[in-house]
C-alpha positions as CSV (number, residue, x, y, z in Angstrom):
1,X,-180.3,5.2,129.0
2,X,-180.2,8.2,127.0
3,X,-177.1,9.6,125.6
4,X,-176.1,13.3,124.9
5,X,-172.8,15.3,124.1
6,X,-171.7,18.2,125.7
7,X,-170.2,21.0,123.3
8,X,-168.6,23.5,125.1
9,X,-167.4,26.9,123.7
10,X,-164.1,28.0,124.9
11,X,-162.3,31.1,126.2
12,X,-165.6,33.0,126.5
13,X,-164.7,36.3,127.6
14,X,-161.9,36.4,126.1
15,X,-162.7,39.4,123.6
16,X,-165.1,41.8,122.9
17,X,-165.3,40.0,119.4
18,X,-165.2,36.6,120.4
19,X,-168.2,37.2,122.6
20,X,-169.6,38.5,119.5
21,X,-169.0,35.1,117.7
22,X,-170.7,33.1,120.2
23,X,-173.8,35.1,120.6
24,X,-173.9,35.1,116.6
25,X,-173.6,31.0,117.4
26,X,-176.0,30.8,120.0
27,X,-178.7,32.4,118.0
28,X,-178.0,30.5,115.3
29,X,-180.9,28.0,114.2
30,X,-178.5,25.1,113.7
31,X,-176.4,25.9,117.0
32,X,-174.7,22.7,118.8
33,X,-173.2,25.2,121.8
34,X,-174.7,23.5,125.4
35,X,-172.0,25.0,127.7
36,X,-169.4,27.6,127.3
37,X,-166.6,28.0,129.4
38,X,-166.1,31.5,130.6
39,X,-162.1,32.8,130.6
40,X,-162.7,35.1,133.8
41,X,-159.5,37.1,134.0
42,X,-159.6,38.4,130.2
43,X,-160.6,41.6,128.7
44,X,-164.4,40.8,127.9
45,X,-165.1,38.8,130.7
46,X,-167.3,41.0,132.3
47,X,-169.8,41.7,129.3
48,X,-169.7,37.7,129.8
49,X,-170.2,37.2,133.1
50,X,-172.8,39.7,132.3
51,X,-174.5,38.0,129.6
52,X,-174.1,34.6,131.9
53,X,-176.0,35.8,134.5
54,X,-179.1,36.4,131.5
55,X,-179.1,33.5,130.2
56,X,-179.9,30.1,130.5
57,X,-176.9,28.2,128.9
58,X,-174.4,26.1,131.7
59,X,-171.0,28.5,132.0
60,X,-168.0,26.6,133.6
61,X,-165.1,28.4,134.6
62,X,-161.7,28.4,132.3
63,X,-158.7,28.6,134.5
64,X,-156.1,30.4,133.0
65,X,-152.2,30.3,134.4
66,X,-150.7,32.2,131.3
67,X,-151.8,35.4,130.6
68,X,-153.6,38.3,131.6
69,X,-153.6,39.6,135.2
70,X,-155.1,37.2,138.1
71,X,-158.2,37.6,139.9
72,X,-156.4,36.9,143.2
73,X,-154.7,38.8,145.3
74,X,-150.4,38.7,145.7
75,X,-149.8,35.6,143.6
76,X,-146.1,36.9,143.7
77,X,-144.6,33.7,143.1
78,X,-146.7,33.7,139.7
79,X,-146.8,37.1,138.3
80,X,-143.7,39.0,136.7
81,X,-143.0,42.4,137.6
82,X,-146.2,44.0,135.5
83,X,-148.4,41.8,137.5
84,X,-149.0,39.3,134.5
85,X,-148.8,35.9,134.8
């Protein structure tokens, strides 16, 4: 049976400049990335999503509980007054 490791990049989406650091990684000739894991409720998640949608690499979803605002609608017993978690 063969064997293979899954390296997953985290919090994808997370910044303008982090999404910066994977596609810099992912072009990269010695680039492990198979999966990255896409933070959906951050500031450059959509220019991820975006780039997701393009490209052939498995995206899982990162579920955050602890910052930024939520993608659903009247969490109220999660969110502070802002509408942050």
């Amino acid at each position: 049976m063969k064997k293979s490791v899954i390296v997953t990049g985290h919090d994808f989406g997370l910044s303008r400049a982090v999404n910066a650091g994977f596609y810099y990684a992912l072009n990269h000739p010695e680039n492990i990335i198979t999966d990255l894991s896409l933070l959906a409720n951050a500031p450059g998640s959509l220019e991820a999503a975006k780039f997701a949608k393009s490209s052939q690499i498995s995206i899982s979803l990162c579920i955050n509980l602890t910052k930024y605002k939520p993608l659903s609608h009247n969490p109220a017993s999660l969110i502070d007054k802002q509408g942050d978690f």
